[in-house]
VOLUMTI-174202 format. One record per atom (N, C-alpha, C): x, y, z. Coordinates in steps of 0.05 Angstrom, whole numbers, plus 32768, in hexadecimal, padded with zeros to 4 digits. Layout:
REM residues N
XYZ;...
REM end
This chain:
REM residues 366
78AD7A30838E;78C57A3F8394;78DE7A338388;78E07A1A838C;78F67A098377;79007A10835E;78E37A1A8355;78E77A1A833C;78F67A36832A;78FD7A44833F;790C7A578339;792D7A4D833F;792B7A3D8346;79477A3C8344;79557A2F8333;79467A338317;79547A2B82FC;79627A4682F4;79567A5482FF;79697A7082FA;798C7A7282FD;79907A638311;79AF7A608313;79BC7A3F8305;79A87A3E82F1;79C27A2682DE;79CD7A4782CD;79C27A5782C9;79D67A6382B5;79F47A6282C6;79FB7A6182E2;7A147A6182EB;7A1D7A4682FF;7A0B7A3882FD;7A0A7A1C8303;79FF7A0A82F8;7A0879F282E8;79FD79DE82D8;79EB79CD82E5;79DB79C082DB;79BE79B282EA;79AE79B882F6;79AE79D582FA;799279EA8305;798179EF82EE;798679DD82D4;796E79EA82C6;795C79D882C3;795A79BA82D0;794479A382DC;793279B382EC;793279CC82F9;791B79D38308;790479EE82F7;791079E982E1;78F779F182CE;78E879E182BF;78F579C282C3;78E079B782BF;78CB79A882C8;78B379AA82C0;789D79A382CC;789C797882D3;78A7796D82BF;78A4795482C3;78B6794A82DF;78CA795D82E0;78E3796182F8;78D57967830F;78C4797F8317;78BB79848328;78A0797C8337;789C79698320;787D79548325;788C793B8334;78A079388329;78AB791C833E;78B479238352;78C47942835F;78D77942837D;78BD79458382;78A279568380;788D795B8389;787D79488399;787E79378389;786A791C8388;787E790E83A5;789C790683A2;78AA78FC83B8;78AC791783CB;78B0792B83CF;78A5793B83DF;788E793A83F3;7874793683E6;785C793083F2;785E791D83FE;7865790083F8;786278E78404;787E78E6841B;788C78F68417;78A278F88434;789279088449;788579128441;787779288454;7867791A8465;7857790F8455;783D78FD845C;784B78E6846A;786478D48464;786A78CA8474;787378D28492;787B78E4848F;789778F084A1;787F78FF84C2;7865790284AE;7855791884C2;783D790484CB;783D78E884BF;782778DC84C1;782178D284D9;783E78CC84E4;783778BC8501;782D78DA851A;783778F08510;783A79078524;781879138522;780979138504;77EE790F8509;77DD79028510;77E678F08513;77D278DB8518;77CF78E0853A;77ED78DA8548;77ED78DE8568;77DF78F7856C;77E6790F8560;77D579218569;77B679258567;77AC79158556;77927910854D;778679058560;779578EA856C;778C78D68581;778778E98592;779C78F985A2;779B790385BA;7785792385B0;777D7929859C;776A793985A0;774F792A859F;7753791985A3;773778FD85A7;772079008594;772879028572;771A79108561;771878EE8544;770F78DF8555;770278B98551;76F678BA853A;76F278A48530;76E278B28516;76BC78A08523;76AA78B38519;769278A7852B;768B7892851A;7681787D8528;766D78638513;764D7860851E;764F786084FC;762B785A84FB;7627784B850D;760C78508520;75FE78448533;75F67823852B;75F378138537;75DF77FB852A;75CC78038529;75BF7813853F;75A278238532;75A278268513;75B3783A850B;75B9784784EF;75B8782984DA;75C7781784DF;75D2780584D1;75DE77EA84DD;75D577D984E4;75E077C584F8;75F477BC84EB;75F377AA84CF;7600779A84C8;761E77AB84CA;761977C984BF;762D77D884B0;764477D984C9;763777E584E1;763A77E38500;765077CA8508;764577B084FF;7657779C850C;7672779684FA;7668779B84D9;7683779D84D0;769F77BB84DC;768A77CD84DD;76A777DB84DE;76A577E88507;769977DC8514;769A77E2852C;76BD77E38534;76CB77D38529;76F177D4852C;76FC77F48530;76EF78028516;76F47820850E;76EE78338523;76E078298539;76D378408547;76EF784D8554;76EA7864855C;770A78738561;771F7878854A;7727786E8543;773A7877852A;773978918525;774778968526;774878BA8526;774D78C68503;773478D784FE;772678E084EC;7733790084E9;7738790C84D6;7744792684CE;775C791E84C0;7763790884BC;7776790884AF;777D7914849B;776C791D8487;7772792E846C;77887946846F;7782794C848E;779E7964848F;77B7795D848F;77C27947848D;77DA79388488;77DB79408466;77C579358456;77C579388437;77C379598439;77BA79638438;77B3797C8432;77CB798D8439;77D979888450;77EB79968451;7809798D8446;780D7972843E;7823796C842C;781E796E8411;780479758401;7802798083E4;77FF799983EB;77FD79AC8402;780179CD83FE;781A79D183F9;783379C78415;784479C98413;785A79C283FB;784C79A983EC;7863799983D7;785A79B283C0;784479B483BE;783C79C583A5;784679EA83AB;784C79EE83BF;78517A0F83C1;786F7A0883BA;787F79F683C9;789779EB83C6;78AD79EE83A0;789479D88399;789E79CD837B;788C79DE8362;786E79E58361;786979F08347;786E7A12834F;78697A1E8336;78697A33832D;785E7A378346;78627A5A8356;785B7A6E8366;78487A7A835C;784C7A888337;783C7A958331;782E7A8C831E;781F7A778320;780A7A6A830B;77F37A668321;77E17A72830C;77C07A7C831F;77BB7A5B831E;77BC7A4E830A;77B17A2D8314;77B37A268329;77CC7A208334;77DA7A16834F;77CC7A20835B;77C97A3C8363;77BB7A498378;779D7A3F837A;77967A3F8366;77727A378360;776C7A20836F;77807A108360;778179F38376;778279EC8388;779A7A01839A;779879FC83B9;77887A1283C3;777C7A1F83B7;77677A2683C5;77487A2183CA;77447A0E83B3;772D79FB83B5;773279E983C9;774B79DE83CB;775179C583E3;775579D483FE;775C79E283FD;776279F68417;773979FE8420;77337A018416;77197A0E8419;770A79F58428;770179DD8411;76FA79D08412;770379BF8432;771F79B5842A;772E79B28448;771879B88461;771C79CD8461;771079E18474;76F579DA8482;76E479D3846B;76CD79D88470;76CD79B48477;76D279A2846B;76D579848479;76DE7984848D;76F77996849C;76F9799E84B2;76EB799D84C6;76D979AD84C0;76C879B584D5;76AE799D84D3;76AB799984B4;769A798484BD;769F796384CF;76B4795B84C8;76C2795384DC;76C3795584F4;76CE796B8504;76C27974851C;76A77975852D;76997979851D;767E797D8522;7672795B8529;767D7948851B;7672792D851F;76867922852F;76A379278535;76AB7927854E;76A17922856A;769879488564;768C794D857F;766E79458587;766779438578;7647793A8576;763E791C8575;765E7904856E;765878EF856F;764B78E2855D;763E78E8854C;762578E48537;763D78E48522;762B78DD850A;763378DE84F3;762978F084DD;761D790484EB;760F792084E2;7620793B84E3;762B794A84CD;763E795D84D3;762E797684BE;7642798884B4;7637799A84AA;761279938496;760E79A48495;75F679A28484;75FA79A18466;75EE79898450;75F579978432;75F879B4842B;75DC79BD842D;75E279DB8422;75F179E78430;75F979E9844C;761179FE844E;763379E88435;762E79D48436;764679C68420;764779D1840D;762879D38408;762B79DF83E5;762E79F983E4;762979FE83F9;76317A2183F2;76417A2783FB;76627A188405;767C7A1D8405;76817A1783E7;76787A0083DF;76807A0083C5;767E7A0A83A8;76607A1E83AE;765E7A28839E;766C7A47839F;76747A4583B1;768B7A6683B6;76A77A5D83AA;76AA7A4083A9;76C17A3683A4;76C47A3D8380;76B27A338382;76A67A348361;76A87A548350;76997A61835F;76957A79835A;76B67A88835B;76CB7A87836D;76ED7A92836A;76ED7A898353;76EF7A648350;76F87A63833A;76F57A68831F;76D77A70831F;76C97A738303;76DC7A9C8301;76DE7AAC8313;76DF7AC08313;77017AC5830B;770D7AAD830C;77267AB18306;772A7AAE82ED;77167AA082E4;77257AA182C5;77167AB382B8;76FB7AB882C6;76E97ACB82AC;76FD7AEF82B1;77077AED82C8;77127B0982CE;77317B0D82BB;773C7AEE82B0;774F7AFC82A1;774D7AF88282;77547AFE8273;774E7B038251;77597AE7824F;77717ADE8253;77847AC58248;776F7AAA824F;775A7AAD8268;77507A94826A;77357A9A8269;772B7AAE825E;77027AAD825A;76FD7A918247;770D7A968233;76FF7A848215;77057A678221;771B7A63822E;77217A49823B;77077A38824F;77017A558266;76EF7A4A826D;76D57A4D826A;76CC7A4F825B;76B47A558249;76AD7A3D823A;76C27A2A8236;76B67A16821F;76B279FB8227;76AD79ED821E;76AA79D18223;76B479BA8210;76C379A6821B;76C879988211;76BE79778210;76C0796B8206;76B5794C8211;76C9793B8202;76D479228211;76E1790E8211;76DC790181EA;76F378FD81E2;76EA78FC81C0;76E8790A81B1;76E5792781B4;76E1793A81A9;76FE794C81A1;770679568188;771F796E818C;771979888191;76FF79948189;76F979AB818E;76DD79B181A2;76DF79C481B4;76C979C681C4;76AB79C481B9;769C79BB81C5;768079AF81BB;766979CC81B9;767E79D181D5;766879F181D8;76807A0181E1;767F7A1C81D2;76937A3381D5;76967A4881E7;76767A4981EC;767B7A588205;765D7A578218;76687A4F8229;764F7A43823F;76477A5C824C;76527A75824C;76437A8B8252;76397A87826F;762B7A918278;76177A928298;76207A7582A0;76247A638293;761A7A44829B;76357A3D82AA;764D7A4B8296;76697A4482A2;766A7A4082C6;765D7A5682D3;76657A5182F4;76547A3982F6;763B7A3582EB;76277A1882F9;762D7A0482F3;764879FF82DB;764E79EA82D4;767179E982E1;768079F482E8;768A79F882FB;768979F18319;766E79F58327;766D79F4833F;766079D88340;765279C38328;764D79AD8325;7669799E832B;768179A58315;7699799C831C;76A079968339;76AC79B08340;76AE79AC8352;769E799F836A;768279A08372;767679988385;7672797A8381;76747970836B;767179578361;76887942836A;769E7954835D;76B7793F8362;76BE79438382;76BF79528387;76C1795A83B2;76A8794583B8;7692794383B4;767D793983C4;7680791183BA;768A791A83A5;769078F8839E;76A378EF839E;76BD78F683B0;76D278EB83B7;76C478E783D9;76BB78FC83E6;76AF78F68402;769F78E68404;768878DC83F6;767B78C183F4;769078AB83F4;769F78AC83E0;76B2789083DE;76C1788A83EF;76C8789F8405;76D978A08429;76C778938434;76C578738432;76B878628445;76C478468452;76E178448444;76E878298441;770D78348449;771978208459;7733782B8461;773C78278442;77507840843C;776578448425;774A7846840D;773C7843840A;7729784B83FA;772B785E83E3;771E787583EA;7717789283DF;7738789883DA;7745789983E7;7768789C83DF;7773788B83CC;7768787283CD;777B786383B7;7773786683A0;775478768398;774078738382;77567897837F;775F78A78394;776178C08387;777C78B88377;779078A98382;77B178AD837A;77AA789F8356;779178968356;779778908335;778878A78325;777878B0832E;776C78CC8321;777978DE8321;778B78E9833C;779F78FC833C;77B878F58327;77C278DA832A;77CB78D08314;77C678D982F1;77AE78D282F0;77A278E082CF;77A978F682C8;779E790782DC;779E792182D7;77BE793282D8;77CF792682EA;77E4792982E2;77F0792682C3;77ED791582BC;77ED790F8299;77E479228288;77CA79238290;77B57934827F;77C479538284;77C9795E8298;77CE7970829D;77E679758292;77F97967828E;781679698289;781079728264;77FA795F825F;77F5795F8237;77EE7976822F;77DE79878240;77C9799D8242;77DD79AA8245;77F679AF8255;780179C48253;782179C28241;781B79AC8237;783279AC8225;782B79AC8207;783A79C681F9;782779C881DB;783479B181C8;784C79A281C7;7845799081B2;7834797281B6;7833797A81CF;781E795E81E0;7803796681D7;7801797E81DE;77E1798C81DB;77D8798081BD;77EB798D81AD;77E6798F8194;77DC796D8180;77FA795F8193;77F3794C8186;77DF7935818F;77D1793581A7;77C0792A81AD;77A5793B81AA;77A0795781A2;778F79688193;777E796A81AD;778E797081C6;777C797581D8;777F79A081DE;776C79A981F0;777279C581F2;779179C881FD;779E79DC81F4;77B679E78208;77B37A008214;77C07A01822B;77C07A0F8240;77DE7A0A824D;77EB7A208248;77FE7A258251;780B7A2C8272;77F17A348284;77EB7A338293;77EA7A1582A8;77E07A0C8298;77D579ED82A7;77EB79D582A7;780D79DD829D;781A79C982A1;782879C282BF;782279DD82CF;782979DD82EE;781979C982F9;77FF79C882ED;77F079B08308;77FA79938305;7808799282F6;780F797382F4;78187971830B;782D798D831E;783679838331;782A797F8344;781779928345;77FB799B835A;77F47973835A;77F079738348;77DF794F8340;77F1793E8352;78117943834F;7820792F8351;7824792D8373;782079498378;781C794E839E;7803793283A9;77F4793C8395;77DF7928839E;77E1790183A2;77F279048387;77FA78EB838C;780978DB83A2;782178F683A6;783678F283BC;782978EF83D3;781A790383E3;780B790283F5;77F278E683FB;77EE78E583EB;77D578CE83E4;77E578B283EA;77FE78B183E5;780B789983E9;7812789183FB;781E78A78409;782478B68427;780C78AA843E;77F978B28438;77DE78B28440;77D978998445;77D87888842D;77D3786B8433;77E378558440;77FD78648442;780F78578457;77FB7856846C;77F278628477;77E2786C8492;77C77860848E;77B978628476;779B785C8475;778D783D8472;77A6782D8460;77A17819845B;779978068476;778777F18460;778377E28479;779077C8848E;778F77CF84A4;777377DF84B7;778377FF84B6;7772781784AE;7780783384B3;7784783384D2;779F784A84CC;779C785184F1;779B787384E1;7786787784D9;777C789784CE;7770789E84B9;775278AB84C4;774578AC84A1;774578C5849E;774A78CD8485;774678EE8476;773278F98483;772278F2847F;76FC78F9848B;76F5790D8477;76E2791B8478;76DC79318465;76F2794B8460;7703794A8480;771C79608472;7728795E845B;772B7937845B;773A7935843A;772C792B842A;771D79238422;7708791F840F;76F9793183FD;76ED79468410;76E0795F8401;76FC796E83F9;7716796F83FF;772A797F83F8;7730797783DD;773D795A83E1;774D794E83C3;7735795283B7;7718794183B9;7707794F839C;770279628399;76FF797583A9;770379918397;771B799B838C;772D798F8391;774979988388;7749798B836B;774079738370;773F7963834E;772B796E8343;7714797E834A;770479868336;770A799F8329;771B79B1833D;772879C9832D;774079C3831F;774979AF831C;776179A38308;7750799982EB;7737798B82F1;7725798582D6;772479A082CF;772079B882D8;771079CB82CD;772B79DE82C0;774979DB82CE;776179E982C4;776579DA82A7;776679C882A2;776879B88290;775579AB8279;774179B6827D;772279B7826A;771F799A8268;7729798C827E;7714796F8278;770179668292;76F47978828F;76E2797282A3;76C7795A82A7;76C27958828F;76B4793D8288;76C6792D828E;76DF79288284;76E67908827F;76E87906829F;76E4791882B8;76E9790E82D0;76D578FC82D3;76C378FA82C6;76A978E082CA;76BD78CB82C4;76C678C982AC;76D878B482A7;76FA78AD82B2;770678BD82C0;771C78C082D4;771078B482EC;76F978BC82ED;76F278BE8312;76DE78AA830F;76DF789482FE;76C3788582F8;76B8787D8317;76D37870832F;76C2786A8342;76BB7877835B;76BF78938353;76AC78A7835F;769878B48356;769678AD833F;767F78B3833A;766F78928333;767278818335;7662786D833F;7658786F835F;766A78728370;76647877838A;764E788D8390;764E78A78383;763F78BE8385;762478AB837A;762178A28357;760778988351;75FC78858364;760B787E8370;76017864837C;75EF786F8398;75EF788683A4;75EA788F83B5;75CF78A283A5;75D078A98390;75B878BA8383;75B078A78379;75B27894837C;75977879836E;758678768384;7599786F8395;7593785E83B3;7573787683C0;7585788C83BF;756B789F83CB;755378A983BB;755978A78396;754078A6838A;7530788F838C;7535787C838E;7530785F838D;751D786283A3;7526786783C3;7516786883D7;74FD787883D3;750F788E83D0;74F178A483D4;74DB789A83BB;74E1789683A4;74C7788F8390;74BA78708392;74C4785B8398;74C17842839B;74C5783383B8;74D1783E83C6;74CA783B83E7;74E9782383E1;74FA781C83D1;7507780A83D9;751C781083C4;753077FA83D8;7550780183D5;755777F183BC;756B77FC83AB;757B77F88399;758C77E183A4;75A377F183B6;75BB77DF83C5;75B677D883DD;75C077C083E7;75BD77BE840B;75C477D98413;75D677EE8410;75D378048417;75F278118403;75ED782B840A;75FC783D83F4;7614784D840F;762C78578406;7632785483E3;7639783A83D9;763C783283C7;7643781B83BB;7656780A83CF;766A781083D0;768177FD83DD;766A77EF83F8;765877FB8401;765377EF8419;764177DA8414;763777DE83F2;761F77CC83EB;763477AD83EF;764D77B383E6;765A779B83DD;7663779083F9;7667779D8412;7668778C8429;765077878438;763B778E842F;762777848439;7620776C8428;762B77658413;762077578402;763977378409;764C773F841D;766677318423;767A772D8417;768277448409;76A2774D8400;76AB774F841A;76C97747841B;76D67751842E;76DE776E8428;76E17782843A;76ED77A18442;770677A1842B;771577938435;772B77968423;772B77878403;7711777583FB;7711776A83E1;7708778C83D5;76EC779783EA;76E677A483D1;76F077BA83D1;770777C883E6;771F77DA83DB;772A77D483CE;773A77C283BF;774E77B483AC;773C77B5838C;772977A68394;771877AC8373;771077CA8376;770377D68383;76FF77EF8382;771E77FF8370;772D77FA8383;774878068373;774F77FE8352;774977E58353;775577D88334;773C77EB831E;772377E5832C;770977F48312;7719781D8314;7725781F832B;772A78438328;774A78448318;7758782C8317;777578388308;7767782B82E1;7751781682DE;774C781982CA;7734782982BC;7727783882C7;771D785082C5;772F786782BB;7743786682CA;7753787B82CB;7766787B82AB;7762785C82AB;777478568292;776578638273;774978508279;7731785F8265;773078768257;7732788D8270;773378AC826F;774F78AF8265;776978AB826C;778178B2825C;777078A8823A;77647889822E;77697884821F;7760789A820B;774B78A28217;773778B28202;774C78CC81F6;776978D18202;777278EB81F2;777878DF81DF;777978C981D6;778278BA81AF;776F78B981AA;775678B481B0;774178B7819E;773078D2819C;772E78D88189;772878F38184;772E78FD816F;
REM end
């Protein structure tokens, strides 16, 4: 909505900063993280008093895992609605109203939100660490998938966009039009990057500190993608469309920062799956506005280390009867192995802002 009010520099000077997008990625970004501060202490108390703890693995389940983080038990879990609702609000606020991206975005995170929500709830109330079922997950997210595939094949300006494929190194798409495949490779995106940011929600400030540098990227990326002498001269696709999510990105950041005021360790509040399955689906429909949906392997290297690490661990078992890691996902291999909690948040963070660095580097080469 801001951003209409570049309309009155023609009769007032310095109203025409709110057409621009680098302008409105930064009040955005400080936007979010006022929010997130300002609302953090008022969610959390309300969290406490709806007595909604976050549950811990049994020692049955896991002893060792058990005595390290037995501290956590109670901590009140849902926190993602703090994030979720200071990137709805910063982003309806600061980008474009009428750019279908923005919307796409918060409505993957809104969706997604939702459904961690409830899974959340469910292990709440049940005490366990057992909540929704995969396939009902995957089949929120493959509806998620399915809007978004339908939004672009429904308008002329974005079929050929989303139809093609690109890969990291490359200036022109590898494959032109993925045809039928477009939604299955779509709902990979998305279910991928949602399900492997929620794996990596195991460690206080964790999964959040790995997102504010990926959200970070893509902010960039997104800003190049929708700027044509950026596009041009780094020979990546343009999309005219896609220079709003920088701010969408930059909410994330704001919020995310916000967030870790609160999360770091010891947290007094974890996202839980409300925010976890939200922000990665939100980042995976930003890979997909911006056609770099591969390099999120390389943006998101340590979520998707976290995710492999968890598909080794269970092929490993079932064909050979034995474990890869003391146990999965990764981060836990390294405190079972006697990292301290907070060593292997800190390296965790340093391997996700130079990952993140990687993925910017690859737009010069090409």
């Amino acid at each position: 909505m801001m951003y209409y009010l570049h309309f009155l520099s023609n009769d007032v000077g310095g109203f025409n900063v709110f057409s621009y997008v680098t302008f409105r990625a930064v009040a955005a970004a400080i936007t979010a993280f006022t929010i997130s501060i300002v609302a953090g202490n008022f969610v959390i108390r309300k969290l406490i008093s709806l007595k909604v703890g976050q549950p811990i693995r049994t020692a049955a389940e896991v002893h060792r895992l058990a005595e390290l983080h037995g501290g956590k038990k109670g901590v009140p879990t849902m926190g993602g609605v703090l994030i979720i609702g200071a990137v709805f609000i910063s982003s309806v606020l600061w980008a474009r109203p009428d750019n279908r991206f923005v919307w796409l975005a918060l409505f993957a995170m809104t969706v997604l939100g939702g459904l961690g929500f409830a899974d959340d709830y469910l292990k709440v109330t049940k005490k366990k660490s057992d909540g929704i079922s995969g396939r009902f997950k995957l089949l929120i997210q493959l509806i998620v998938a399915g809007v978004v595939t339908a939004a672009f094949l429904t308008s002329p300006l974005l079929q050929v966009q989303a139809r093609s494929l690109y890969l990291p190194f490359f200036k022109v798409p590898v494959i032109a039009n993925m045809g039928l495949f477009t939604m299955i490779f779509f709902a990979i995106v998305i279910a991928g990057s949602s399900n492997a940011v929620n794996l990596t929600d195991g460690l206080d400030g964790l999964a959040i500190g790995c997102t504010i540098t990926v959200a970070f990227a893509y902010a960039l990326l997104t800003y190049a993608a929708g700027n044509f002498r950026i596009a041009e001269y780094l020979q990546v696709p343009f999309y005219s469309f896609t220079g709003e999510l920088t701010v969408v990105c930059s909410t994330v950041v704001g919020a995310g920062l916000g967030f870790l005021w609160f999360n770091c360790y010891p947290a007094r509040v974890f996202m839980g799956d409300t925010g976890s399955l939200a922000i990665g689906g939100l980042i995976g429909v930003v890979a997909i506005c911006c056609k770099q949906e591969l390099l999120l392997a390389v943006v998101g290297g340590v979520f998707v280390i976290e995710a492999a690490s968890v598909i080794l661990q269970v092929m490993s078992f079932k064909l050979t009867g034995k474990r890869i890691f003391a146990m999965s996902p990764l981060h836990h291999h390294f405190e079972l192995s006697g990292w301290k909690e907070n060593t292997v948040i800190v390296r965790f963070w340093i391997l996700s802002a130079i990952f993140a660095l990687l993925g910017l580097a690859t737009l010069k080469l090409r």
